[in-house]
C-alpha positions as CSV (number, residue, x, y, z in Angstrom):
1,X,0.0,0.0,0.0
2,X,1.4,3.2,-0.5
3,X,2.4,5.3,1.9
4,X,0.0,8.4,1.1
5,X,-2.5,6.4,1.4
6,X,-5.2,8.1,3.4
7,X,-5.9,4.2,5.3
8,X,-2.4,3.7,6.1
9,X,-2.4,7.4,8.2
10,X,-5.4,6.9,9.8
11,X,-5.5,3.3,10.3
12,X,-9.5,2.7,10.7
13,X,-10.0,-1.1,10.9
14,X,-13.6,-1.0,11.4
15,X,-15.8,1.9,10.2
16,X,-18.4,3.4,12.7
17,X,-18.3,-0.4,14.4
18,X,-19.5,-1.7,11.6
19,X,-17.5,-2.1,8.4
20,X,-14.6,-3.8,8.0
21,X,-11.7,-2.7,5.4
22,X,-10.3,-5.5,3.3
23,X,-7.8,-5.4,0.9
24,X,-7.4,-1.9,-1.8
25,X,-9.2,-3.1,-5.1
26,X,-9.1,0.6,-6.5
27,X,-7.2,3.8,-6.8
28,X,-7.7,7.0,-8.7
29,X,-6.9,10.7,-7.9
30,X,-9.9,11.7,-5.6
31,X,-10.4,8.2,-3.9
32,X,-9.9,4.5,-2.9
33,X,-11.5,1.5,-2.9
34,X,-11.7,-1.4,-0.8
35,X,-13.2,-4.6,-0.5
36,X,-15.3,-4.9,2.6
37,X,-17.6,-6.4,4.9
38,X,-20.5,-6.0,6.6
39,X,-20.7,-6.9,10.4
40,X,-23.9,-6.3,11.0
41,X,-25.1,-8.2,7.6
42,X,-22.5,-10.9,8.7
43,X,-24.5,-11.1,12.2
44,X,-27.7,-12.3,10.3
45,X,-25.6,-14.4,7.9
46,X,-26.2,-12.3,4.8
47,X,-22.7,-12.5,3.0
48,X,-23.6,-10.0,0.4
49,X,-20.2,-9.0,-1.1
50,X,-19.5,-4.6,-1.1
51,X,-17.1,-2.1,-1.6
52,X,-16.5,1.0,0.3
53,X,-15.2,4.2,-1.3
54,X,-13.4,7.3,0.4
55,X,-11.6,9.8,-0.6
56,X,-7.8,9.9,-1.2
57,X,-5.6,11.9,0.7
58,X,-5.2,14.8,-1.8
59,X,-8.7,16.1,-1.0
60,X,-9.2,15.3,2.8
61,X,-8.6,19.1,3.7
62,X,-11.1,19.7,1.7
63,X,-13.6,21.9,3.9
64,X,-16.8,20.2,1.9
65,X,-15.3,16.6,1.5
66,X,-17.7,14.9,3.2
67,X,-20.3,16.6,1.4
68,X,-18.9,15.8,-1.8
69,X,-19.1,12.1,-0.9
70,X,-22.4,12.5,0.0
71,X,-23.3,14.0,-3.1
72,X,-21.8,10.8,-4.8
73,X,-24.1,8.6,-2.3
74,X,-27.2,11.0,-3.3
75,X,-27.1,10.5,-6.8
76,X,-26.6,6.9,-7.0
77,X,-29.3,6.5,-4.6
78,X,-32.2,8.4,-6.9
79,X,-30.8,6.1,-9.8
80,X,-32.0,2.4,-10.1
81,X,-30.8,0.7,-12.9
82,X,-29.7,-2.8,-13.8
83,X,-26.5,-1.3,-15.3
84,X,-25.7,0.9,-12.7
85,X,-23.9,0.1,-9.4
86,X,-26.4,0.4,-6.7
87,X,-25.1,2.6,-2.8
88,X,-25.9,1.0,0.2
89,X,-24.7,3.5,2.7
90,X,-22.8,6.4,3.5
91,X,-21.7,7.6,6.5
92,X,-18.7,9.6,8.7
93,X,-16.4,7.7,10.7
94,X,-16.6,8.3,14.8
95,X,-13.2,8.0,15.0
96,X,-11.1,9.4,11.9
97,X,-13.7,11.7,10.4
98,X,-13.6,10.0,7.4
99,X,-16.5,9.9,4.6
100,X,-17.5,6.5,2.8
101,X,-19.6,5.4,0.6
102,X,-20.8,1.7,0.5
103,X,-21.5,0.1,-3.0
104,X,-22.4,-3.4,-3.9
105,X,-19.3,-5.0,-5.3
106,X,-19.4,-5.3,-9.3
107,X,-18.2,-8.7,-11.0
108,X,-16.3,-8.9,-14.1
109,X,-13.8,-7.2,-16.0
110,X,-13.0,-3.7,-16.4
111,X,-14.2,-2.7,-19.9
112,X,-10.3,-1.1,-19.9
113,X,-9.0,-4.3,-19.7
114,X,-10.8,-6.3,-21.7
115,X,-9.7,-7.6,-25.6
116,X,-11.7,-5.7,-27.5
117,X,-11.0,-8.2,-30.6
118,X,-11.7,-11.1,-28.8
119,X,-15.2,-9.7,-28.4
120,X,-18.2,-11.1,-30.2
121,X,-20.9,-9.0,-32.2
122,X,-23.3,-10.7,-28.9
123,X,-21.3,-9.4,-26.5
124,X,-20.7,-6.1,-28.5
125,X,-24.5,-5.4,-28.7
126,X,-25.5,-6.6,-24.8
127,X,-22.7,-3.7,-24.3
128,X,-23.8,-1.0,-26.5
129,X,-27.2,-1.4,-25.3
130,X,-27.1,-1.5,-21.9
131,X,-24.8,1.6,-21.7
132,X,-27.0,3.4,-23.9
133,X,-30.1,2.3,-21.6
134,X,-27.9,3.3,-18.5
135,X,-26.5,6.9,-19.5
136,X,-30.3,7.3,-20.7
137,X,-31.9,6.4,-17.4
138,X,-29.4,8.9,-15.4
139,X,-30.2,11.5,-17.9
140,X,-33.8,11.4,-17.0
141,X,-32.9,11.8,-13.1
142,X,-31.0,15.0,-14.4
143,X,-28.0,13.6,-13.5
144,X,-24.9,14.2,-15.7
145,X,-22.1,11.1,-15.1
146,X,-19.6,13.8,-16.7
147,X,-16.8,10.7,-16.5
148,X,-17.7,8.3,-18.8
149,X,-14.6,5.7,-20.1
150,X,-13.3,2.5,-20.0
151,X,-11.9,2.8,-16.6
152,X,-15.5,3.2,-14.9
153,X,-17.4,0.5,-16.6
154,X,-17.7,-3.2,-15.9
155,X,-18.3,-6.3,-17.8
156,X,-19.8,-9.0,-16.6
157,X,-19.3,-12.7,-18.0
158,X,-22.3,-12.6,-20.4
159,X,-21.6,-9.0,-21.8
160,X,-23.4,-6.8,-20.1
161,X,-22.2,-3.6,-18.5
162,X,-22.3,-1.5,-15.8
163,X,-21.6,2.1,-15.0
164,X,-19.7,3.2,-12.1
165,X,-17.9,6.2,-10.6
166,X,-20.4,8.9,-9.8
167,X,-17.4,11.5,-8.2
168,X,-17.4,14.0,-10.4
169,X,-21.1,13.6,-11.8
170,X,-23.5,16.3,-11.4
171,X,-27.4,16.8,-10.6
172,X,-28.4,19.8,-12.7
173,X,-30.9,20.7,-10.3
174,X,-28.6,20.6,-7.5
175,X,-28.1,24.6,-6.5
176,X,-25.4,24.2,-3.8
177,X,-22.0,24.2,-4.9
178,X,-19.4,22.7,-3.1
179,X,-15.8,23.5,-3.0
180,X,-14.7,20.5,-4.8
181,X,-15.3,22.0,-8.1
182,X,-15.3,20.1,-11.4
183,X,-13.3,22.6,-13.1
184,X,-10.5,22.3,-10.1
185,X,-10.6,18.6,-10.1
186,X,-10.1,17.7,-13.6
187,X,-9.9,14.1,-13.5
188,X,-11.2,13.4,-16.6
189,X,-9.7,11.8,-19.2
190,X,-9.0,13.9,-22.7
191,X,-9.8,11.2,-25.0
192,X,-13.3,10.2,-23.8
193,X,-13.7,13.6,-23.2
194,X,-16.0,16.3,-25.4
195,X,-13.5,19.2,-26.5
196,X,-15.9,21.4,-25.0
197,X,-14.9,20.2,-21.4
198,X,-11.2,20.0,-22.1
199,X,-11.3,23.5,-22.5
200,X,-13.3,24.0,-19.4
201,X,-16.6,23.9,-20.3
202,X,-18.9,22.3,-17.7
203,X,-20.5,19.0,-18.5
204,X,-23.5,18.2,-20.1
205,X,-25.9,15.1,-21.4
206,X,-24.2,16.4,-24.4
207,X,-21.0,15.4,-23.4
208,X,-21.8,12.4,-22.3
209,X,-23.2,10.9,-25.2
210,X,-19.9,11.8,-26.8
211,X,-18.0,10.1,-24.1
212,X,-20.3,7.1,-25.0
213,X,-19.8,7.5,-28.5
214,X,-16.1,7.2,-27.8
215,X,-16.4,4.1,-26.0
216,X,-18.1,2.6,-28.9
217,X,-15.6,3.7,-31.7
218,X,-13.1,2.5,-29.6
219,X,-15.5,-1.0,-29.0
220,X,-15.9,-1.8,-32.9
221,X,-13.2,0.0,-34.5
222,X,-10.3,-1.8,-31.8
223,X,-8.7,1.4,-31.3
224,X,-8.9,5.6,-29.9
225,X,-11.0,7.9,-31.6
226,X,-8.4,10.1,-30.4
227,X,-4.6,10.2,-30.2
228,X,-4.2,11.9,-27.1
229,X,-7.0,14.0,-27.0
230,X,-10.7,14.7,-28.3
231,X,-9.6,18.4,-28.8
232,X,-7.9,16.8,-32.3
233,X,-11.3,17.5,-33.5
234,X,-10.5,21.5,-34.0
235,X,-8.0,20.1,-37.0
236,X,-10.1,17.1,-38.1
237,X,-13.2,15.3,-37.8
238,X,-12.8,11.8,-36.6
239,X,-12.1,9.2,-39.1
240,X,-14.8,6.4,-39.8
241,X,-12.5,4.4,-42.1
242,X,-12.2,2.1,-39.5
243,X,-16.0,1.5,-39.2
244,X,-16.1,0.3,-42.6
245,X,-17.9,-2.9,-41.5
246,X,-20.9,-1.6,-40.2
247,X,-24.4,-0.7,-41.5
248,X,-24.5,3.3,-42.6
249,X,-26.5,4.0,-39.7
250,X,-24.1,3.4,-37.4
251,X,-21.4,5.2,-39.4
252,X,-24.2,8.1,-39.9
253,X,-24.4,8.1,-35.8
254,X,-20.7,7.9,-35.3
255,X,-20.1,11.2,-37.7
256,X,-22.6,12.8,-35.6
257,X,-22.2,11.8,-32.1
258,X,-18.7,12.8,-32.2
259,X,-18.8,16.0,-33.9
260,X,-16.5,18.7,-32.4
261,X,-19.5,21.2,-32.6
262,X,-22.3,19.9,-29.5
263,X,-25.1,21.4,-31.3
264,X,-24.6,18.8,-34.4
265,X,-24.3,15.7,-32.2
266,X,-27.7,13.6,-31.7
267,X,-29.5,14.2,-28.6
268,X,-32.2,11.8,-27.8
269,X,-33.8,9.6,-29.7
270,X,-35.1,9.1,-33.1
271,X,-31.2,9.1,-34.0
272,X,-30.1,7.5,-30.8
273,X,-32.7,4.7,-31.5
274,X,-32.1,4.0,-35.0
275,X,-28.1,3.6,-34.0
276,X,-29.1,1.0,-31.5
277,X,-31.6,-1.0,-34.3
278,X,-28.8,-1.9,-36.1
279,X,-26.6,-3.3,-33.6
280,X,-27.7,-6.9,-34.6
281,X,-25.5,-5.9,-37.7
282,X,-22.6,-4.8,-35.8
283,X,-19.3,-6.6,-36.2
């Protein structure tokens, strides 16, 4: 473990009494993850496998970090989706001060680390469509993920996905504003990312449907969009060479979806639907 982590200076073996801290299963720049247990659930012999997340040590000073966990918590409770983690809990350690947020624990392999040409057109099409249905259903909650990339979605055995990593996502409705701001935290990553937002616009549903769209070029094309980032758009549009294969719908879609200008990229369905019609085509 390394030494800044935020567990190794604090040292809290059990959470409020209740949670225990197993070994770190993830890392990124505003938290950790660890696998966990339940003693309470363990008391009425309900093994349910979870996950507690807190933040890392570079934002523990934050006045509003607890808050921003909470907001985390918040918005994956109003969600409920079969391709959406689900939050159990959150609360504030007695003893260290320390904010968490308990998830169920997702099985499978990060979409990051999967072969993407070992991937069959089944598999490709249980993904595309329960991504699309996902990033749909937190639209309609008013929610904006504002993250979405290979890193925070899981694949389970049979293909499907789910979307994880709600720390930087947004309710639109929200009016407080904490300290954490997206613009400060910039933990997103360029190549899944609109070109709006890399040059500091706030998210949007927009933006997220380009971040999808990313995922998918990268999903049936076996490589980035993107070099290094999706501001390349300002000299180029993105090629579709590579998409060759697939029905002109989905080419049509993938011109659109990642244009550099938001205003020409689909926003709800019909187009949205007649990409995903066509995915018993895909490659």
């Amino acid at each position: 473990m390394k030494e800044n982590s935020i567990i190794k200076k604090k040292d809290p073996s059990i959470l409020n009494n209740r949670y225990t801290l197993g070994k770190k299963i993830g890392e990124g720049g505003l938290s950790e993850v660890y696998e966990a247990q339940d003693i309470y659930a363990q008391y009425f012999e309900d093994n349910k496998s979870i996950v507690i997340k807190i933040p890392s040590y570079q934002i523990t000073d934050k006045k509003d970090v607890a808050a921003f966990v909470y907001s985390e918590y918040s918005l994956l409770s109003s969600l409920n989706h079969e391709n959406i983690v689900k939050a159990i809990d959150f609360g504030i350690d007695d003893k260290t001060n320390i904010a968490y947020l308990v998830m169920e624990k997702l099985e499978g392999e990060l979409l990051v680390n999967v072969s993407l040409h070992k991937i069959d057109k089944q598999m490709k099409r249980n993904m595309a469509n329960s991504l699309y249905k996902a990033l749909v259903h937190i639209h309609s909650r008013g929610i904006i993920h504002a993250d979405i990339n290979p890193t925070n979605i899981m694949i389970s055995p049979d293909g499907n996905a789910k979307i994880f990593d709600f720390g930087i996502s947004q309710n639109i409705a929200l009016k407080k504003q904490f300290s954490l701001e997206y613009k400060k935290i910039n933990a997103y990553n360029p190549i899944y990312t609109a070109p709006e937002v890399v040059k500091g616009s706030l998210p949007s549903s927009k933006t997220d449907f380009f971040s999808l769209a990313c995922v998918l070029y990268e999903l049936y094309a076996n490589e980035l969009p993107f070099k290094k980032s999706s501001y390349e758009l300002l000299k180029a549009p993105v090629s579709i060479k590579q998409l060759s294969k697939l029905p002109f719908f989905q080419r049509y879609w993938f011109k659109k979806a990642l244009s550099y200008d938001p205003e020409k990229r689909p926003k709800k369905p019909p187009l949205s639907i007649v990409f995903l019609s066509y995915l018993k085509h895909c490659i």
